[in-house]
N, C-alpha and C positions, 0 to 999 in steps of 0.2 A: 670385478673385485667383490668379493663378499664379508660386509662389517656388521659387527653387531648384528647378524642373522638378519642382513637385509642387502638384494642385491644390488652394486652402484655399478653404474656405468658414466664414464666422463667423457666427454667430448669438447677440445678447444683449449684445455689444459693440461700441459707436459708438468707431469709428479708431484702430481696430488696424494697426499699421504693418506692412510690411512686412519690417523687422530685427525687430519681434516674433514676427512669425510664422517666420521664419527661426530663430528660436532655440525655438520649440516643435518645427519640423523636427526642427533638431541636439539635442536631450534624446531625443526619438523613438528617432531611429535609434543615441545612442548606446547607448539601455538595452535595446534590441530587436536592435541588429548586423546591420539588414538596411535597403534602402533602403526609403523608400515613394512610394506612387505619390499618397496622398489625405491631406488631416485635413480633418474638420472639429472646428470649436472649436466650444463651445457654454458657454452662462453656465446654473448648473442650481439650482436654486430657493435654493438656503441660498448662494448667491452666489459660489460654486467653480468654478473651468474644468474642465471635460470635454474630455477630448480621444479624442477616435474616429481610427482610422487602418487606411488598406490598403498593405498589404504589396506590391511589386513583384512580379509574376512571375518567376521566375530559372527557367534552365534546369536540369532533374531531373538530380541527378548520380547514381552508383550508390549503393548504402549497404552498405557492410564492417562487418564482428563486429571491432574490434581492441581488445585488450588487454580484455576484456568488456565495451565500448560499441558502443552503434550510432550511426556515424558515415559523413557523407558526406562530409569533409573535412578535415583536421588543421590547418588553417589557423587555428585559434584556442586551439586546446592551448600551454597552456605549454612551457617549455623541459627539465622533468623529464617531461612525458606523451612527450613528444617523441622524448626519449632512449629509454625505454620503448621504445614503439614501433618505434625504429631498433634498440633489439637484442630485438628478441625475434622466436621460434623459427619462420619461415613454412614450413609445411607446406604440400605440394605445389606450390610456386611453380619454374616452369621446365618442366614437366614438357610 
């Protein structure tokens, strides 16, 4: 089955809906922050979901030393990393 532009495959569960599986999606990518491209669910012997999943391919962005993290983005820093960041000292920039 294919939801939300990502493909599911279930195994151990008879009618699994569709809005279910859409809400294994949405836990996914909100505890991970990235989209994905697969799950499969699966039922695992003491009667629990397994959930397996691949991660989208995203374009390589570069990766900067800021503030002593290695990061390729600021986009998820809070509003005090943030600030950090905006003042502090860049050496050789403009040169």
């Amino acid at each position: 089955m294919r939801v939300k532009d990502v493909d599911v495959k279930i195994v151990g569960f008879d009618g699994v809906t569709e809005k279910e599986a859409g809400r294994y999606i949405d836990y996914i990518e909100n505890e991970v922050h990235e989209p994905i491209k697969s799950l499969f669910i699966e039922r695992t012997e003491n009667g629990k979901v397994a959930l397996n999943y691949t991660i989208k391919k995203r374009k390589f962005e570069r990766i900067r030393r800021i503030t002593g993290y290695l990061v390729g983005t600021i986009d998820r820093w809070n509003n005090a990393k943030r600030k950090e960041e905006h003042e502090r000292v860049k050496h050789g920039v403009g040169k």
